[in-house]
Each structure stands twice: as structure tokens, then as C-alpha cells.
C-alpha positions as CSV (number, residue, x, y, z in Angstrom):
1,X,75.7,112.1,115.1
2,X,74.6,109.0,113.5
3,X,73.1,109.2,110.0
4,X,69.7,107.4,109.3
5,X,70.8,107.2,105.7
6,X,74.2,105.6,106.5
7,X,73.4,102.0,105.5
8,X,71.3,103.4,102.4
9,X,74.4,105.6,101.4
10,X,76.8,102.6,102.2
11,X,74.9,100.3,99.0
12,X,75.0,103.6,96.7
13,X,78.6,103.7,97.8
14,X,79.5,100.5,95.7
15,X,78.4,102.3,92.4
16,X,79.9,105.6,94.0
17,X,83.0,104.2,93.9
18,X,82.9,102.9,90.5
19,X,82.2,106.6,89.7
20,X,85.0,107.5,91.6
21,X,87.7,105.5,90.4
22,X,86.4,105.0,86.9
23,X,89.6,105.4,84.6
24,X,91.7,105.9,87.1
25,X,94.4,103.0,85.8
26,X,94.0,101.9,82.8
27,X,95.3,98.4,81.0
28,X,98.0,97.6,80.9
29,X,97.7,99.1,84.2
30,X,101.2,100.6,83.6
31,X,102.4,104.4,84.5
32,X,104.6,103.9,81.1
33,X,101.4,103.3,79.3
34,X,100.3,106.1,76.7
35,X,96.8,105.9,77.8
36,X,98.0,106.5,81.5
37,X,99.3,109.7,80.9
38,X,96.0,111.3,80.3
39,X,94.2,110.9,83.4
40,X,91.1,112.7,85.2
41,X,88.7,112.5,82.6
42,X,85.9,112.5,84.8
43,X,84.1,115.1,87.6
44,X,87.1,117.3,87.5
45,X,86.9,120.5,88.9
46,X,89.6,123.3,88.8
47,X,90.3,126.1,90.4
48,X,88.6,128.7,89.1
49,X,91.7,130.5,87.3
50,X,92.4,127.5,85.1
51,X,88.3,127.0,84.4
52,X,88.5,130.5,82.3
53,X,91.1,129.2,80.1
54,X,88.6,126.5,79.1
55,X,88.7,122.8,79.1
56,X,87.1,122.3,82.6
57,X,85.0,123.5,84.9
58,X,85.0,124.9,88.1
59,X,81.8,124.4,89.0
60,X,79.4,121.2,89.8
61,X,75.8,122.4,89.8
62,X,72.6,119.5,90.8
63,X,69.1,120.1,90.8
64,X,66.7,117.9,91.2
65,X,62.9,117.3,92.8
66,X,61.7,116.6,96.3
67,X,58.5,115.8,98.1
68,X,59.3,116.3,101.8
69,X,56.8,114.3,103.6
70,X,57.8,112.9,106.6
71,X,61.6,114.3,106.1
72,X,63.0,116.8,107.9
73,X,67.1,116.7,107.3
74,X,68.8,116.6,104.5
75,X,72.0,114.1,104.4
76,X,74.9,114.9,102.0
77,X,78.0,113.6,101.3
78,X,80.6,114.9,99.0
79,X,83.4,113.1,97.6
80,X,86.2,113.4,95.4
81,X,89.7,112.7,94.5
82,X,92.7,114.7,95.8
83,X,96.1,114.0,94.0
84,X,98.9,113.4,95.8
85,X,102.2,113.4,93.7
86,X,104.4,110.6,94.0
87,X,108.1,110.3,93.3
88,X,110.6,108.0,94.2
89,X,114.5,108.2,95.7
90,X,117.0,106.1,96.2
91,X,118.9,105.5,99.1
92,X,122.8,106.1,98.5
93,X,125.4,104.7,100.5
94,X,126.2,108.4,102.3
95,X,122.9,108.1,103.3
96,X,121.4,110.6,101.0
97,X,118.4,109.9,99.3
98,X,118.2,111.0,95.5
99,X,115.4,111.5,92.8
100,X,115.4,108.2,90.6
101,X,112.7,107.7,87.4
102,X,112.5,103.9,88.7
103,X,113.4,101.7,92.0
104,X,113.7,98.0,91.1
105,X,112.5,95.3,93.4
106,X,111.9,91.6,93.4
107,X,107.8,91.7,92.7
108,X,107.9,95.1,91.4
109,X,109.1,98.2,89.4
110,X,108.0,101.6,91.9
111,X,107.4,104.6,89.4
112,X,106.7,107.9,89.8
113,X,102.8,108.5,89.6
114,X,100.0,110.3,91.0
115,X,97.7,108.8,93.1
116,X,94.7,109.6,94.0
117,X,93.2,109.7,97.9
118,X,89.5,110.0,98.1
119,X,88.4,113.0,100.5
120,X,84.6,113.0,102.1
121,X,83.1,116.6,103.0
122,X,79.2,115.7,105.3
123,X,76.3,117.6,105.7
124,X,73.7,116.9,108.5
125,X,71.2,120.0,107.9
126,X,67.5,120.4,108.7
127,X,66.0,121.1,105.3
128,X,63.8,124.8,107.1
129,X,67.4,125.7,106.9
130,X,67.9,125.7,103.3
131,X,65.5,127.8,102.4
132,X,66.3,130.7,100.3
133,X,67.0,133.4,103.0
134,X,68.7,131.0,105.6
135,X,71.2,129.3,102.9
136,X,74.0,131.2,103.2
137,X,74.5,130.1,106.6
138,X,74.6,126.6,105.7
139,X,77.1,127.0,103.0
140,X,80.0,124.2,104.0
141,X,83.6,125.5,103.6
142,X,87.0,123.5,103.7
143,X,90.6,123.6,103.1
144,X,93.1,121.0,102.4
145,X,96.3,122.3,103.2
146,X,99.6,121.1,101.2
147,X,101.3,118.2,102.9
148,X,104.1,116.2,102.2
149,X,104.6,112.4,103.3
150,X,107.2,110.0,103.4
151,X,106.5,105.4,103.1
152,X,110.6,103.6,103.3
153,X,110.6,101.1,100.2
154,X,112.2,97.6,102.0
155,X,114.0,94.8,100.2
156,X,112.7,91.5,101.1
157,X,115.2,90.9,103.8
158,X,113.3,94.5,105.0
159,X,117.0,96.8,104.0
160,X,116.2,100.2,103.2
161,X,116.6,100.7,99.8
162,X,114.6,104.0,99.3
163,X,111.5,106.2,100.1
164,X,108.1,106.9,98.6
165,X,107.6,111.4,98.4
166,X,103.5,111.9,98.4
167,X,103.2,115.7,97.9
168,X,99.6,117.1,98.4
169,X,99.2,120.4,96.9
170,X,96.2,123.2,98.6
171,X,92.6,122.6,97.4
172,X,89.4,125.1,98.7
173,X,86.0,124.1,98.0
174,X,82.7,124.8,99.0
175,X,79.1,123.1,99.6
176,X,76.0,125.2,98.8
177,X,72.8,123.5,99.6
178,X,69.5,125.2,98.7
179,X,65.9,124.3,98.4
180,X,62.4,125.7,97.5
181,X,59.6,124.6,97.7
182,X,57.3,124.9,94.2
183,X,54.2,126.7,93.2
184,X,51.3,124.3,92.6
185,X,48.9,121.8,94.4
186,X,51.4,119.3,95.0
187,X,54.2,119.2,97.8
188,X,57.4,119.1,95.8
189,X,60.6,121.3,96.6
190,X,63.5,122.0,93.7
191,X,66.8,120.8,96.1
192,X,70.0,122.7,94.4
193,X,73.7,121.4,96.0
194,X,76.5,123.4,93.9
195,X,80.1,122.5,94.4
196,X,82.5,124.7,93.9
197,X,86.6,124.0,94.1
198,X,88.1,128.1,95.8
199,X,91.1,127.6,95.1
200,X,93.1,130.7,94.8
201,X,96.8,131.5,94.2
202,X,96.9,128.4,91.6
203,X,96.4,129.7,87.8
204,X,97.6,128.9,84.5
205,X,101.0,130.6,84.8
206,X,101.8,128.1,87.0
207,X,101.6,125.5,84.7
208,X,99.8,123.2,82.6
209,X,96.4,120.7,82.7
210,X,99.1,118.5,85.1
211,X,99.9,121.3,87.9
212,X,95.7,122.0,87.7
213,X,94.9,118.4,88.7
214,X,96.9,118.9,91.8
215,X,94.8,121.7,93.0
216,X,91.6,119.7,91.8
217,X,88.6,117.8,92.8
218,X,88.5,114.4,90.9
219,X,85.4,112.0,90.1
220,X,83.8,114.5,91.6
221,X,79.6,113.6,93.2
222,X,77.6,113.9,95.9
223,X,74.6,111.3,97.5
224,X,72.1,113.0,98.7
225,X,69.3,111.7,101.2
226,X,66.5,112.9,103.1
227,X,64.9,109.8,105.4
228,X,60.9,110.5,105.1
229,X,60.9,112.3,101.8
230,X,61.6,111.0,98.4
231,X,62.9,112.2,95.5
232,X,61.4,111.7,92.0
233,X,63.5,110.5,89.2
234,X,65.1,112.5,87.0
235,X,64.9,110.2,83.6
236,X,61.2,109.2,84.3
237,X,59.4,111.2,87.0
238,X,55.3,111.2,86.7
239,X,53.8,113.7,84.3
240,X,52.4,116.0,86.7
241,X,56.3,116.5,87.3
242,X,57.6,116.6,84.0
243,X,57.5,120.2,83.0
244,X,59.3,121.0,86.8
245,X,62.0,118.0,85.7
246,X,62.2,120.2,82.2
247,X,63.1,123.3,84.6
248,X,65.3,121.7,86.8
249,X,69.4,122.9,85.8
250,X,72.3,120.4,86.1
251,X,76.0,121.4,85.4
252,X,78.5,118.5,84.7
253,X,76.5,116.2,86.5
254,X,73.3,113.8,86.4
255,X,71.4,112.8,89.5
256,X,69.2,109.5,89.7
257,X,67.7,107.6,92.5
258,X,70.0,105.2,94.1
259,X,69.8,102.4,96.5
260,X,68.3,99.4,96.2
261,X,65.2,99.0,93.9
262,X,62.2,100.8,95.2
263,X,64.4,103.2,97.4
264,X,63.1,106.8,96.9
265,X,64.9,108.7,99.7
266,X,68.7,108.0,98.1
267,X,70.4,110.5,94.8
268,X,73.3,109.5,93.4
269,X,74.3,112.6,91.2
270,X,77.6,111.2,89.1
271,X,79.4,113.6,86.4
272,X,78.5,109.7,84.3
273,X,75.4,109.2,83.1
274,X,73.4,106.2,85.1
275,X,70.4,104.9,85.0
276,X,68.3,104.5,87.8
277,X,68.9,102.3,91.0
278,X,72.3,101.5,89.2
279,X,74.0,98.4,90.4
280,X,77.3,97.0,89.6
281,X,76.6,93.2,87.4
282,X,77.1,90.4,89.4
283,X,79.4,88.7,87.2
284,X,82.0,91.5,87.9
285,X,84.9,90.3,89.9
286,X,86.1,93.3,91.5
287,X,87.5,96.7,90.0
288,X,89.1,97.0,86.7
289,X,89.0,100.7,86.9
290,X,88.1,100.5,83.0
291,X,84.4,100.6,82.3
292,X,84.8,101.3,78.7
293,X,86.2,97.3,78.4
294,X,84.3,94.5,79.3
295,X,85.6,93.0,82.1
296,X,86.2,89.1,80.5
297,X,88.3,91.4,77.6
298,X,90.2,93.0,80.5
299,X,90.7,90.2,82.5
300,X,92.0,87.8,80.4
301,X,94.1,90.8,78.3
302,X,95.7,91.0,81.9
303,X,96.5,87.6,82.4
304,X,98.7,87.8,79.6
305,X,100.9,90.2,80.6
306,X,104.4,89.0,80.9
307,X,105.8,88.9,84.2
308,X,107.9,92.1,83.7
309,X,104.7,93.9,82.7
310,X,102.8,92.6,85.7
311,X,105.8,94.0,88.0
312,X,105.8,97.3,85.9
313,X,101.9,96.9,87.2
314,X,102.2,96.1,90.7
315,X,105.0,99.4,90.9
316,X,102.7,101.4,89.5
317,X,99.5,101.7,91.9
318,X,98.1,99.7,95.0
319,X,94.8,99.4,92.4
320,X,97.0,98.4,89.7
321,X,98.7,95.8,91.8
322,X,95.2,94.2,93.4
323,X,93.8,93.9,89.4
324,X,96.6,92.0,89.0
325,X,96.5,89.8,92.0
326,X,92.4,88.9,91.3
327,X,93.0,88.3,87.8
328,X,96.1,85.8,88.9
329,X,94.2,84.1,91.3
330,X,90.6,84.1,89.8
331,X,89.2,80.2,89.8
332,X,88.2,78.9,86.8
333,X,84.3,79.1,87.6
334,X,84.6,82.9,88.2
335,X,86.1,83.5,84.5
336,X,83.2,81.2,83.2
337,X,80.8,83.9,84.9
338,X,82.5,86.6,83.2
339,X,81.1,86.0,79.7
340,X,77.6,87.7,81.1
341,X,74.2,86.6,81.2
342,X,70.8,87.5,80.0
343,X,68.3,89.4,82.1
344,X,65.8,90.8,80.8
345,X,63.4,87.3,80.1
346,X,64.0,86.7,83.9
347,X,62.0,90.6,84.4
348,X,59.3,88.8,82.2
349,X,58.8,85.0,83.2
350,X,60.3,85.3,86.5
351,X,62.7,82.1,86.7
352,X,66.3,81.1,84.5
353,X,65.7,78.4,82.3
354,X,66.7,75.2,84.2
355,X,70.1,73.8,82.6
356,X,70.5,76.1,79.8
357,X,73.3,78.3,79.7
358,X,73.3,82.4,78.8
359,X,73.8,83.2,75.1
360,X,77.1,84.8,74.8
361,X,76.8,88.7,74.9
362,X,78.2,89.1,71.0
363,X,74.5,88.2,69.7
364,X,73.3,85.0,68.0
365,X,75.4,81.7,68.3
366,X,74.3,78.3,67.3
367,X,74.5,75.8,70.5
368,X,76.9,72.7,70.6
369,X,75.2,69.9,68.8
370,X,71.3,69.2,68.1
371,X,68.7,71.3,69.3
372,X,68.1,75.3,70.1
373,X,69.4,77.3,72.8
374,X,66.8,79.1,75.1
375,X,67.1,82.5,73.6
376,X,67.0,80.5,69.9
377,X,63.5,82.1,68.1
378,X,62.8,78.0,67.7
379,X,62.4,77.9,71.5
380,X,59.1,79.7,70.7
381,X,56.2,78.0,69.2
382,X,54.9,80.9,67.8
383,X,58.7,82.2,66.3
384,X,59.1,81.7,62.2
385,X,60.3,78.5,61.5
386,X,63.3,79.6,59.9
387,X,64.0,77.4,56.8
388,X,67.1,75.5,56.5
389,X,68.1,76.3,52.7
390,X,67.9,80.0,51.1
391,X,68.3,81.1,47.6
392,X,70.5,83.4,46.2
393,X,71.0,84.6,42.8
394,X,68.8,81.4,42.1
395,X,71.2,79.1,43.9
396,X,70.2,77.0,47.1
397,X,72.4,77.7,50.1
398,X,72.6,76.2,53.1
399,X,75.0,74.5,55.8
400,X,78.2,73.7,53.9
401,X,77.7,75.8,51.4
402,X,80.5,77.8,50.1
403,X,79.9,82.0,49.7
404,X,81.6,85.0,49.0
405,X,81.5,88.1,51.3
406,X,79.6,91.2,49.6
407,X,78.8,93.3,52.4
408,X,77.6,96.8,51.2
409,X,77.9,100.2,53.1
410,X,73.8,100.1,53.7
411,X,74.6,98.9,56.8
412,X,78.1,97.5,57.7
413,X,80.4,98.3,60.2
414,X,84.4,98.5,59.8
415,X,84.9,95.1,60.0
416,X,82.2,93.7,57.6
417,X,84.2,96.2,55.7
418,X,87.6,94.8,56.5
419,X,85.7,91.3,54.9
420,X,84.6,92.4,52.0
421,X,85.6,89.9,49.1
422,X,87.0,87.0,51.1
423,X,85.4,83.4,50.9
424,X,83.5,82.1,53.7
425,X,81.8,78.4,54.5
426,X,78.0,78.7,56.0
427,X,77.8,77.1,59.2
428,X,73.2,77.4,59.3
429,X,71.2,79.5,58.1
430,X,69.5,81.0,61.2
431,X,66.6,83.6,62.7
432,X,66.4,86.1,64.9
433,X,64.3,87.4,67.4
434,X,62.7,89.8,64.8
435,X,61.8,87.5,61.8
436,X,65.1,88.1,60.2
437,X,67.0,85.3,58.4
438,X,70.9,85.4,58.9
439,X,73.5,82.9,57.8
440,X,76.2,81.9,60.3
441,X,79.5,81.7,58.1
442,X,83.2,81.4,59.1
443,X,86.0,82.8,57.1
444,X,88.1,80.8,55.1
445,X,91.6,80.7,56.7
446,X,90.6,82.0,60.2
447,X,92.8,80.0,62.0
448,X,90.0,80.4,64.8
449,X,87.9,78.2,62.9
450,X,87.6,75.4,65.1
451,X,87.1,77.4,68.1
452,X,84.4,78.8,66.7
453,X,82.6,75.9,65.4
454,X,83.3,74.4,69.1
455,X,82.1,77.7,70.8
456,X,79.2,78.6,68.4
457,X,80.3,82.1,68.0
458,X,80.3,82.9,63.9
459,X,79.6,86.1,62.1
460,X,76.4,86.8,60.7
461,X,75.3,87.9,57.2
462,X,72.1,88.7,55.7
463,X,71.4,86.7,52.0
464,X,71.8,90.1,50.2
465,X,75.6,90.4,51.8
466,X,76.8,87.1,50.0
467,X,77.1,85.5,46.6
468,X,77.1,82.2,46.3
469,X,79.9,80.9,45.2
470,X,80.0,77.6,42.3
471,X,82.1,74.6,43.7
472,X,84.4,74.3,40.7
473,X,84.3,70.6,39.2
């Protein structure tokens, strides 16, 4: 049976998946990695055994509110993560094949790792069947049984050197759709999906956090859609709705309207906060499986792997190995993109400035040679006209001028902190888009000086976080 929904599912899908496989390989994009020994951090459910020792749940509960109309189905598609355990043997010349911690090839190092296969269960149900007396027999049930599989690992002249072991361990779940409609003079219905992971005969004694994951559900969310009806949103539904939004009960997980912008008949309810109609940016080359980073940071961080590290990389994961592929073979222009953009005039005057390039996402920066940038407060003719000297302590300062670095603990961060006493040159003495007067300086001995003058990117000090400092005769 075709879904109606299918092509609204398939554009949440591309933030779905970002949900999915968010931390799932982390730079250096190595198994040997620290940080990629402490996986699953997100959506996890356990089997119920392990979610009474604490730590993680068992349960993923969504509520949310729906005015019918025209709908009469309800679409929903779970999804998650199953592990499957990988190890790696070695072919020996009786034709054995043995347990090895590594297999060495020409473009890569295969590790042991788990890897993670994403699993889809559907529901197609007409929403007079969720009601409260007629749920039960909706309730959607599956099992994955354990399985074990076997990939040969080839040489380059395609001699067997070894084999690939994915084990799949048993996971039980269950879908449990409900809805009710609300007292009141408006339409609206409270739609409840819980998800629950059933697996039994897989507790604690059987070992740790690691021997859980295997009998759990991973990045763990469902999208939801009911063609004719719309849901209201979660994070800013209208007022008449507010005190049922206040009412509504969501375990481990956060639902918000997806789709494309206007969309009402699409949730997306991820175990990470989004806003909503979330979209992935546009300047975002592909996955990097590290949201936490930005992707420019990432990217160029992965480009200077060594060669050994991006084989380590490439016998890690398939993900691993693609991240390093798109950042080896990303053009020049695509980088460029990577440093962002500014869109929130666009929501307000409706074009991009003709020939003016974004501001760089760290904050202010001074543009190369005369003249403001766009987003410069001098751009507007109503904006302060921010004065080119200052005075401190009774001295003048301006470009040129020399100062020391008295940041104070009113309002700096660790690295102001880390600055604290050095000297510094001021590069201008610049405004912000609130009034404020800030003085562009570079540090004396950075040896990133002169990319920074070329680049425009200083740090920024207000007067009372300097002294001048006397040029000695």
C-alpha cells in the first residue's frame, strides 16, 4: 500500500537521518580513538532489565496535538539502530580462519567495531482505530532474531586474505499508538505513540553498558503523519492550545513539525531537541556524523590526518571511510562555502547583498581594505558613528596603538582568561550592532598575526578590558 505521506516523510528523512547517525563516528573517525569507545549516546533504549539498573531507558513515550480534519489514517514510521558486532579473522595457510585485533591492507587498517544497521518498523492505521478501547489491537509487535554474517576481505589482486564476522544479537520491541480526542469547542485529539524495546532473557548479569547496546534500539524516533489533519507545534502552538501543549507528556523525546516550511501534516519526534521545520544548512557537504563540531573545523581537522590515520579511518567504518573520501576530494569553492552565511537579514529585506560576502560566523571582523562590510553598523545610516579614537585612563587610543590585556572575571570566558596580562596592538576601534564600542587587537607574538590582519578575524575587547600602554622613548 502506497503512503500519501511518503514524499513528505522522504524530506524529514534528511534531518531523520542526522538524528540517526548523529555521533555515530567521531573525529578522528578512528575505532582506536578514546572518544569512539563511548558510543550511543543518543535515543537508546534497553531492554527493560538493564533500564532498572539506571543509566537508560527502556521506554520512548511522544505526545503531541492533532486536529483531524480531513485525515483519516495515521502514517508511522519507526526507526532505529541495531548493532551488529564486527570482528575480524585471518586467513591462515591451513585454511583456518583466526580472531586477529587488526587485518592490514593497502588503503586500509579493518578493526574490530560495531556497526550500526538502521531497522524501519511501519504503521498504516485508520486513526477510529486508535481510540482508547480499540488500541490494543493496533499495538505493532516485532522480533529481530540473532544472526550471524560473513563479507571475505580481498587483496587487491582479489586473494583471500580474511573475513568480516557481523553478529546480530535478539531485540523485541513494540509500537503503541493511541489517540483521544479532547474536551472543548475545538477539534483537537492528544496522539500518544510509545516505543518500547521487550527484550527478555538479556540483563545485567550478562554484562556491561557494551552487551546492553547489542540488544538495543539506537537513535531511536518516529515521523508521524496524518494527510488531511495537521498537527500543532509543540514549541509555539496558538494560545487556545497552550494549556493542552502544557498537558501533553514526552519521555526522552521531543516532537516538532517537519517537512518543508508550512507543512502541518509531518512530526518529527527526535530524542535531540529541534526546532521546527528543521533543515540541514546548505553549506553542509555531506555527513560528518559530529554535530557538536562545525563542519569547516571538522573538515579541514580531517584533511590533516596523515595517511596512516586516514587508512586507520577508512578500516574503521564505511561512514568513516566516505568522510574521508568527501573531505579528500572537496573542490576548493565547496570549503569556501563552509565558513557559513548570514540568514536572518535575508528573513527581513528579502534579497543577499549583491557582491558582499557573509561575515565570518566568529562575530565582528573588519573587511579587507577601505570601507564597511554589509553587516558593519556603518552600513546603516541610522547606526552610531563609532569614533575612531577612545580614551583610556586619559590616554587616546586608536589604530596602532599599543595596550595591555586586563580582562576581568565580569564577563570573560577561559580564554580572555588565558590573555590576561599579555600586550596586544589595536587593529580599529569598532561598533556593534548594539551601540557598543570594541577594539580589534592582535596579540603580540601570535605568529597568526598576519593571517589575521589578511582575514579580518581579531579578538575583541571592550575599553574597560585594556590599559594603555606608554611607548617607551
Amino acid at each position: 500500500m502506497k503512503n500519501p505521506v511518503e514524499d513528505a516523510f522522504g524530506q524529514a528523512r534528511a534531518v531523520a537521518d542526522a538524528v540517526l547517525f548523529e555521533g555515530y563516528v567521531l573525529y578522528p573517525y578512528r575505532a582506536s580513538s578514546a572518544k569512539n569507545r563511548m558510543r550511543w549516546q543518543f535515543g537508546v533504549l534497553v531492554p527493560p532489565a538493564w533500564a532498572v539498573t539506571g543509566g537508560e531507558h527502556s521506554v520512548q513515550r511522544t505526545e503531541c496535538l492533532l486536529e483531524p480534519r480531513d485525515g483519516e489514517r495515521l502514517h508511522a514510521e519507526l526507526r532505529f539502530l541495531h548493532v551488529r558486532r564486527r570482528t575480524v579473522e585471518q586467513l591462515g595457510a591451513d585454511g583456518a580462519y583466526t580472531e586477529v585485533p587488526e587485518l592490514e591492507l593497502a588503503d586500509r587498517v579493518v578493526v574490530p567495531w560495531d556497526e550500526g544497521a538502521e531497522e524501519r518498523v511501519l504503521i498504516h492505521a485508520p486513526l477510529i482505530e486508535l481510540t482508547e478501547d480499540q488500541a490494543h489491537a493496533r499495538a505493532v509487535r516485532f522480533d529481530l532474531p540473532p544472526a550471524t554474517a560473513y563479507e571475505p576481505v580481498l587483496d587487491e589482486d582479489g586473494t583471500t586474505l580474511g573475513r568480516l564476522v557481523r553478529r546480530r544479537e535478539r531485540l523485541t520491541g513494540e509500537l503503541r499508538p493511541q489517540i483521544e480526542e479532547l474536551p472543548g469547542p475545538y477539534r483537537v485529539s492528544r496522539l500518544t505513540v510509545t516505543v518500547h524495546n521487550t527484550t527478555e532473557d538479556a540483563g545485567p548479569e550478562s554484562g556491561g553498558r557494551e552487551a546492553a547496546l547489542a540488544h538495543s534500539m539506537i537513535g531511536t524516533h518516529l515521523l508521524l503523519g496524518v494527510p488531511g489533519g495537521r498537527f500543532l507545534s509543540m514549541t509555539d502552538p496558538p494560545e487556545w492550545a497552550r494549556p493542552a501543549v502544557a498537558d501533553c507528556h514526552n519521555d526522552h523525546t521531543w516532537p516538532v513539525l517537519a517537512g518543508t516550511e508550512g507543512r502541518e501534516d509531518i512530526m518529527l519526534s527526535s530524542p535531540i531537541i529541534l526546532e521546527d521545520h528543521p533543515v540541514l544548512a546548505d553549506e553542509s557537504p555531506g555527513p560528518l556524523y559530529d554535530a557538536t563540531e562545525i563542519d569547516e573545523i571538522l573538515s579541514l581537522r580531517t584533511a590533516a590526518l596523515t595517511e596512516q590515520e586516514k587508512r586507520e579511518a577508512r578500516g574503521t567504518d564505511v561512514r568513516a571511510s566516505e568522510v574521508i573520501d568527501l573531505v579528500d576530494s572537496m573542490p576548493e569553492a565547496v570549503m569556501e562555502r563552509l565558513h557559513g552565511a548570514i540568514r536572518g537579514l535575508r528573513e527581513v529585506t528579502g534579497e543577499e547583498p549583491a557582491g558582499r560576502a557573509p561575515a565570518p560566523a566568529t562575530g565582528l571582523s573588519l573587511p579587507d581594505g577601505a570601507g564597511h562590510p554589509w553587516w558593519d553598523p556603518a552600513q546603516d545610516a541610522e547606526a552610531m558613528d563609532v569614533p575612531a579614537t577612545v580614551t583610556i585612563d586619559g590616554e587616546t587610543v586608536r589604530a596602532g596603538s599599543r595596550v595591555l590585556l586586563t580582562p576581568g572575571a565580569r564577563r570573560s570566558d577561559a580564554q580572555d582568561a588565558f590573555l590576561f596580562g599579555r600586550h596586544a596592538t589595536v587593529e580599529a576601534v569598532v561598533g556593534d550592532l548594539d551601540g557598543e564600542t570594541h577594539l580589534a587587537v592582535v596579540v603580540d607574538d601570535d605568529p597568526g598575526t598576519d593571517v589575521r590582519r589578511q582575514q579580518g578575524r581579531f579578538l575583541y575587547f571592550k575599553p574597560d578590558e585594556v590599559a594603555p600602554l606608554k611607548e617607551e622613548p
